[in-house]
Every structure is written in structure tokens, then in C-alpha cells.
N, C-alpha and C positions, 0 to 999 in steps of 0.2 A: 504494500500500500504506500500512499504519497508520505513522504517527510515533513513535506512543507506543512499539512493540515491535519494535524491530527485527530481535532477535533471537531472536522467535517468530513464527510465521506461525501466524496467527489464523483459523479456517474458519468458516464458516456451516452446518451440512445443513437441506436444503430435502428433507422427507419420512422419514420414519422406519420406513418397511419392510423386507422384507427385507434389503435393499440399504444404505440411511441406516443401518438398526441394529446390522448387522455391521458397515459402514464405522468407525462409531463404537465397539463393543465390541473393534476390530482396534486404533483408535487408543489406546485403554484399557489394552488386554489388551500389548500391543505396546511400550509409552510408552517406553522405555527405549534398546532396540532401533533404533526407528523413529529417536529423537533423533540418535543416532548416525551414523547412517546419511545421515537430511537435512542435519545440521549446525548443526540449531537446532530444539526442540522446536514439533509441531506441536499447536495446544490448542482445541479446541473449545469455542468462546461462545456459538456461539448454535443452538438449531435450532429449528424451524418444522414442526408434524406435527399433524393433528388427531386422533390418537391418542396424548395421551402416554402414555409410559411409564416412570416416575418410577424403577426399576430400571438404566434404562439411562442416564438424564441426571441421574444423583446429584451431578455433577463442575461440568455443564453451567452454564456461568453464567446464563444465559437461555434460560427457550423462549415459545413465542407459536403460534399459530393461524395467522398472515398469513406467508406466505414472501417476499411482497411486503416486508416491515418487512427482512428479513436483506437486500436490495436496497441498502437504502439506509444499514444502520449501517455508521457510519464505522469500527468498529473489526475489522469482518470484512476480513482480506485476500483470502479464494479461499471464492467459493458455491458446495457441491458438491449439487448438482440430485440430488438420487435419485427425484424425486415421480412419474415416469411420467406418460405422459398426451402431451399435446399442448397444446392453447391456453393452462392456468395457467403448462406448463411453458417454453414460447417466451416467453411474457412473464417468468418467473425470469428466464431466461439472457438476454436481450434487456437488461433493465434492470440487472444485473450487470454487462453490459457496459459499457454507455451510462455507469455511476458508477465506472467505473474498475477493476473486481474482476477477479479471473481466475475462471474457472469450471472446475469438474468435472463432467462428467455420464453416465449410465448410458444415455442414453434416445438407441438406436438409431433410432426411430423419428424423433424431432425429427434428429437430423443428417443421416441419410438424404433426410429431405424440403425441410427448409428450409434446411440446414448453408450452401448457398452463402451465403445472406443472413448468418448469421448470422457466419461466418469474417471475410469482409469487414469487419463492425460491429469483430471482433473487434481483425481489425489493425488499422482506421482510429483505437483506444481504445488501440493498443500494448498488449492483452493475450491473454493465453492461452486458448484455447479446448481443454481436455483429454477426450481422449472414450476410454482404453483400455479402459475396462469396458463400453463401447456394444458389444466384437465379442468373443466367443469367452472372456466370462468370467473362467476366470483364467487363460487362455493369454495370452501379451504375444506375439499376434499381429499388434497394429497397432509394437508400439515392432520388431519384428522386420526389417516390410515398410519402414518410416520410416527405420529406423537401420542396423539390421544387415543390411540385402540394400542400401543405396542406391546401392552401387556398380554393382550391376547392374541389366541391362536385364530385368525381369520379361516372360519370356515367356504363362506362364499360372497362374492358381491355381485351386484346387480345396478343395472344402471342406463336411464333415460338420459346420453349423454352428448345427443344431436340436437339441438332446438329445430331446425329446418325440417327433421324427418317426422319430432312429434309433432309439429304443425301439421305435418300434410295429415298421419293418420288421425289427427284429433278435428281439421275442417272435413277430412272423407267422413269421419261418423256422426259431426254434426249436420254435414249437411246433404246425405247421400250421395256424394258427388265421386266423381274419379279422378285417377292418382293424376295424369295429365293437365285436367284443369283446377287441380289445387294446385300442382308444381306451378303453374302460371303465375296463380294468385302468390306465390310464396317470394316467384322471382318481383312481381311487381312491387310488392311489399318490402322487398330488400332483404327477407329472409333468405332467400337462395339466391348462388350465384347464376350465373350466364350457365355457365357449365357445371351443371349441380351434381357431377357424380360423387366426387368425394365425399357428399351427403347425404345421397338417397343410395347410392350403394354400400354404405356402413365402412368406407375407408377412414374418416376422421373419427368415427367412433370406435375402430382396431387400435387405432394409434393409440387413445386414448384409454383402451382397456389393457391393450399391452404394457402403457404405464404403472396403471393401478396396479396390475396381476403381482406385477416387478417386485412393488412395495408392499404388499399385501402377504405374497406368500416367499418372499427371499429367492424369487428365481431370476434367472437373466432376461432381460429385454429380448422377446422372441415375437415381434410382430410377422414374421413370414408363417409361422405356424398359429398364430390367431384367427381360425374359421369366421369370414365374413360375406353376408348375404341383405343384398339389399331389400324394399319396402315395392318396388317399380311393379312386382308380382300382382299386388292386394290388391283388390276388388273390394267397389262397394257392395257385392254382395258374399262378398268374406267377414267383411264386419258387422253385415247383419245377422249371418249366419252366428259369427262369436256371442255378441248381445243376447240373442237368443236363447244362446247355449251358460249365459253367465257368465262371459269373459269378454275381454277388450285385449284389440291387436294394438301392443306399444313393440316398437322397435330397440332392443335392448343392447348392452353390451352385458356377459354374464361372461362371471369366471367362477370357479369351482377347485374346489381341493378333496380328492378322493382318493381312496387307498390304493385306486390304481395309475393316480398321476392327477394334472391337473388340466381342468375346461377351461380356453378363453375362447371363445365364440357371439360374433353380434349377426345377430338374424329377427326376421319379424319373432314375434312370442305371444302365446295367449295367456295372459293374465286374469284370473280371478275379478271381478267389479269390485271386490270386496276388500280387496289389499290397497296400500297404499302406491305402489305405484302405476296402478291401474288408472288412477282418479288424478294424475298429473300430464293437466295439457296446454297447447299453447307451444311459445318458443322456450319454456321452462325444461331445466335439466333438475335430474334427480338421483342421485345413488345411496341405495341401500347397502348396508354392511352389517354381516352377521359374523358375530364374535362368541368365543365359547364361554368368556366370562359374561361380556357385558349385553348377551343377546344382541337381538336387531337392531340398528340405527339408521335414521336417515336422514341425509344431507342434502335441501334444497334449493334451486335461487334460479338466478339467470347464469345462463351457460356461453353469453357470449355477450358484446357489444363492448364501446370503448370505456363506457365509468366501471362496468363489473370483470372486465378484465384488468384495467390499469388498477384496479384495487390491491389484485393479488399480485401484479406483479410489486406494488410499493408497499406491500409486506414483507414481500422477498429483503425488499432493498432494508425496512427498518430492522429488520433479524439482522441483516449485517452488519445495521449500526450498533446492534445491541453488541454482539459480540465482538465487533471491534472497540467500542468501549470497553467491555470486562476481559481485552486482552486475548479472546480467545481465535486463533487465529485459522486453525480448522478444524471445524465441527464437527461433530459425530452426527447431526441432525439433520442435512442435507443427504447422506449415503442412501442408494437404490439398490440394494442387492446384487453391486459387481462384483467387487473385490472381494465379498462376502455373499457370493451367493450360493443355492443350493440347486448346483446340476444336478441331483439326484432325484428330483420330479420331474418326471417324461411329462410333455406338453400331449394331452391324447388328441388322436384325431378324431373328426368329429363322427366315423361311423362308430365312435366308440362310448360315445354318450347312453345315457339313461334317459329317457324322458316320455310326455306322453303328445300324444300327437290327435290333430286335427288333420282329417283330411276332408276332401270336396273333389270328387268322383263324378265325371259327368258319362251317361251310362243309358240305351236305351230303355225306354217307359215300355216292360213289358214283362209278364211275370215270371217270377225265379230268381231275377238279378241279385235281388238283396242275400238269396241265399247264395249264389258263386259267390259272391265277396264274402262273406262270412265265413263258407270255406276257406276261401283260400288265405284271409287271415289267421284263422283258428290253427290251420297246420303248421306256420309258423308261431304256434303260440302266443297270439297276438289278440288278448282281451277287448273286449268292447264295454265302452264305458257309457256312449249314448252314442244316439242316429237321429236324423234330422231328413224326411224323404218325404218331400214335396210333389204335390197332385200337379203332373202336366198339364196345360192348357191349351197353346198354343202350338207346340213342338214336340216331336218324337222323341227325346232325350229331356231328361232331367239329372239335376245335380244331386247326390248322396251324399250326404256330411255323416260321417264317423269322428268319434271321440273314441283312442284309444288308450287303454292304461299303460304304465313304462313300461317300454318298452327299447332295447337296444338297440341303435340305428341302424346296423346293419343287417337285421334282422326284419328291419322295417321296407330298408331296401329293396331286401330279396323278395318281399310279399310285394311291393309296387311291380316290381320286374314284372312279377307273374300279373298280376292288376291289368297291366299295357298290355298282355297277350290275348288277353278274354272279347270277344268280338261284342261282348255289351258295354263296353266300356269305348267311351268314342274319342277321347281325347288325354290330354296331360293330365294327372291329378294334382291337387294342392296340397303342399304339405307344408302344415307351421309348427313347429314347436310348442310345445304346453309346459310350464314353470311352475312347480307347487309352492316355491321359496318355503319349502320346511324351516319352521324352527321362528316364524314370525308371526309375531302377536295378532 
């Protein structure tokens, strides 16, 4: 850290959007407060954005174009990474490192994928590597899992951890409408991007459960092997099928810890009406965490925007203060389970899950049918838990909705296999996931 000021902690921001320009209108707007609080004023010198905005860096003693250049000045104590992206942004945080700085960063994406490498870099530097605004915005979901649960043994968590995806499923079931023209209304609204995959395919909520998983159960950052399935499937008459049935389709991210390894997996899910995270919707994020001391908890808020992300990141930044006031130069608080992690839980694949399933079987209207599929579940061992079979009107074919009890995916599989070969059955079948979340109140 700088010589010159001991008794200010000095920051960098690398990128000025959403995220940078709240972070910095928080530390602004906040000055006072925040002083307080960390125990020595935290002051912004320098930032780096190829959009300035001369409004917001009135204060600012320096800005520049190169985020590379904040790397290297000597009087930056902690680079808080807001640029998004990938390659400009590993090489930020990288060389931050390497010159001794602590880092803050928003970009799920970068610790998700490369975090192992970079933790390592981190401790071998004796600095901080801060990431609470990478997961769940301004929920302190990660200081939650880090801190306040570490006494316990994390059995499973769960988590609504996209705001754009519950949007779309929570306007399709208010307003029967379909996935296409809510994606519309979501992009107009500013909730989804241009290019909404990263959201409606469950890629920014992998990143983000790969996070969790990390800190949760002490294993290494494995986003390639995090099974993700996006929301683009559902149908307005998948969710009224669910309702019916006593359940609501939320898009989750779930991990698991099981004596034969551990789930990370995001895919649509059927939830209970009756649980708590069933009845969380809007652009609102939520994750539940069940602990063997302290039972279930859960942690709600906004999952993204610039006041509830720049929050956590200017948490990040006051923990720094505190501990570079009380001398402590690297923490034990910050660690992800690298250098300390436990290779020895296999990540399962997901035909290796437990669970119960919904399917929706479109199938000719003519009699017998219910009995081939009955068969042909039953020989795989594959319980019926309720059926849902609807009088045709208009059409030759109708849909079949089964509820089956847990059952092992790939066992579930092998019965679909056979399902596609039956000449009453006339198309794809739907298959969602069913969640009992055991163990919550």
C-alpha cells in the first residue's frame, strides 16, 4: 500500500458504467458516512473509462483512457475492476496483482472462469482479491456464506439469481403471455440486453452459482462442469399446467452436497407455491441457504442495477479500510477454497441427480395411451405422483402432464428414449425439474 497516506486508502476505478459510476457517486454521495464506518477516508484518484464523464469525476484527481496506467500508479492502494468483459479485464486484475494492489471486482464472469488462477496470484502477492458484487448485487450473499454461516456444514443452496429471467417467468404467469413477447417487454424495459443469452440461457447464473458452490462447500471454481439450461423452452401452458398442479416455474441456480459428490446445476424448476422462493418475483434475486446448525436462511434484494451493486462493491472497499487500519495486511476473510480447497468432491453430472420431474407428453387422443406410458415408466421404476389429461376439442393430440416421484436422471432418460419410440406420442416431451428443498421451514 501507498506510504504517502496512511491514513486514506487510495482506489483506482477501472471502467465507468453502471457499476464504476455508482460505485463512485456512493463514495461521493456517502463521504462522510463511509469515513466513519472504515476508519479512515476512502478517496478516489484515479479512474480509467473511455467515456468520460466530467459530472461524475469533478473530485477525481486523475482520469486516463489506459486502465493498464491505474496498474501501475504507485499511489492507488485497491483497483476496483468495474470494466466487464474478459481479456482487458484479467489482464487489470492480473497486473494489480502482480504490483502489489488489492482488487475489487464486479465481473462474475472473470472469477467464475479463471478465479482459480487468479486467487493463487493473489495470495502468493499477500493481497486481496474482493468479489461481493460479482453474486446477487446488493444482497451480501457471499460475506453471508464466508462469514456468517462458516460454522456450518452447508448442506444445499438455492437461488433466484437472474433478475431478467424471473421477470420473464413471473410477466408469462401473470399474464399468460409467451417467452418471446415478455423477452420484448424485458429488452424494452432495460431489463434484458440486445443479446439476452447470457440470461435467458442461465450462463450469468452458472457463473454465479459456480461462485457460491466455491465458498459454500470448499471446492474449486468449476464452472465448465456446472449443468446449465435455459427458461426459452417454457410455455404459457407449462405454467399453467404447474399452478394447477401446486407449483410455480422459477429459474434456479441449485447446488447440493451429497454423499456421492456435489450438484451445481441452473435449469427451469418446479417449486412448491408454498415455499419461499416460489413467491419471489419481478427483477428481484433470492438465495436460500440450508445449514446443518442454523437451518434455512434466506437472503433477498435487488440482484443488479448501479446503487445495489456499487453498495457491495464499497463494502468490499470499507473491509479494506478496516483492516488496513488494524494492520492486518492479509486476511483470512477474503479466501475461496483454492489454496485450501477440497478436490475430493467429484462435481456429478447431471444424469446423476435425484429428483422429481414434470413432464408434458403430447400424445394422440385415443384410448390406451395413458396406459403405454404408465408402462413404460413403471418398468423403469418410475413412480407416478399425479397426471393432468385434458379432454381434446379441437385436435387429434393432447398434452399429458405426469408428476413423477425421485427419480434418477438417467433412468428418467432411458424411459423418455423409449416415450419418442411409441407412435402415440407425437412430439418432444417437456421435462422440468421438481425441488422439494428438504429441510425448510
Amino acid at each position: 500500500m501507498s506510504e504517502k497516506n496512511k491514513e486514506i486508502l487510495t482506489v483506482g476505478i477501472c471502467g465507468l458504467g453502471t457499476v464504476g459510476g455508482g460505485t463512485l457517486s456512493l463514495l461521493e454521495q456517502n463521504a462522510a458516512l463511509i469515513t466513519v464506518r472504515a476508519g479512515c477516508p476512502i478517496r478516489v484518484a484515479h479512474v480509467a473509462t473511455r467515456t468520460p464523464k466530467p459530472h461524475l469525476c469533478g473530485q477525481v484527481a486523475q482520469t486516463s483512457l489506459d486502465p493498464l496506467a491505474i496498474t501501475a500508479d504507485p499511489e492507488v492502494d485497491v483497483v476496483v475492476e468495474t470494466m466487464g468483459g474478459f481479456d482487458v479485464a484479467f489482464e487489470v486484475i492480473k497486473r494489480s496483482i502482480s504490483n502489489g494492489k488489492h482488487v475489487v471486482t464486479a465481473n462474475k464472469a472473470l472469477i467464475a472462469e479463471r478465479g482459480n488462477e487468479l486467487f493463487a496470484l493473489a495470495s502468493a502477492n499477500e493481497v486481496t482479491l474482493a468479489f461481493e458484487s460479482a453474486v446477487g448485487g446488493g444482497i451480501p450473499i457471499i460475506k453471508a456464506l464466508r462469514e456468517g454461516l462458516a460454522a456450518n456444514d452447508i448442506e444445499w443452496l438455492a437461488g433466484i439469481i437472474n433478475g431478467t429471467g424471473n421477470f420473464i417467468l413471473s410477466e408469462m404467469s401473470a399474464k399468460q403471455s409467451g417467452f418471446s413477447e415478455v423477452l420484448q417487454q424485458a429488452q424494452e424495459l432495460g431489463y434484458a440486453e440486445a443479446d439476452p443469452t447470457f440470461d435467458v440461457e442461465g450462463i450469468d447464473a452458472a457463473h454465479k452459482l459456480t461462485i457460491m458452490s466455491a465458498i459454500a462447500f470448499g471446492i474449486p471454481l468449476q464452472f465448465e462442469r456446472t449443468y446449465t439450461e435455459g427458461i426459452s423452452g417454457i410455455s404459457p401452458a407449462d405454467i399453467s399446467f404447474a399452478e394447477e398442479l401446486g407449483y410455480r416455474i422459477k429459474h434456479l441456480g441449485i447446488a447440493r452436497k451429497t454423499a456421492r459428490g456435489v450438484e451445481m446445476r441452473v435449469h427451469p424448476t418446479l417449486v412448491s407455491n408454498s415455499r419461499l422462493l416460489a413467491n419471489v418475483n419481478g427483477v428481484g434475486n433470492a438465495v436460500m441457504v440450508q445449514g446443518n446448525f442454523v437451518g434455512s436462511t434466506l437472503y433477498s434484494g435487488p440482484g443488479a442495477g448501479a446503487e445495489a451493486t456499487a453498495s457491495a462493491v464499497v463494502a468490499d472497499l470499507i473491509d479494506l479500510a478496516r483492516d488496513r487500519m488494524a494492520g492486518v495486511t492479509n486476511p483470512v476473510r477474503p479466501a475461496l477454497g483454492t489454496t485450501q480447497a477440497d478436490s475430493s468432491l467429484d462435481v456429478l453430472p447431471i444424469e446423476q441427480i435425484e429428483v422429481g420431474y414434470y413432464l408434458k407428453i403430447p400424445v394422440l387422443d385415443k384410448l390406451g395411451v395413458m396406459a403405454k406410458l404408465s408402462a413404460v415408466l413403471q418398468e423403469r421404476g418410475i413412480s407416478i405422483e399425479a397426471i393432468i389429461q385434458k379432454e381434446s376439442e379441437n385436435s387429434e393430440t393432447l398434452p399429458v402432464v405426469i408428476l413423477t416421484r425421485v427419480v434418477r436422471e438417467y433412468e428418467l432418460n432411458a424411459a423418455l428414449d423409449e416415450l419418442a419410440g411409441l407412435d402415440e406420442v407425437t412430439g418432444p416431451v417437456t421435462r422440468i425439474r421438481i425441488e422439494p428443498f428438504d429441510g425448510e421451514a
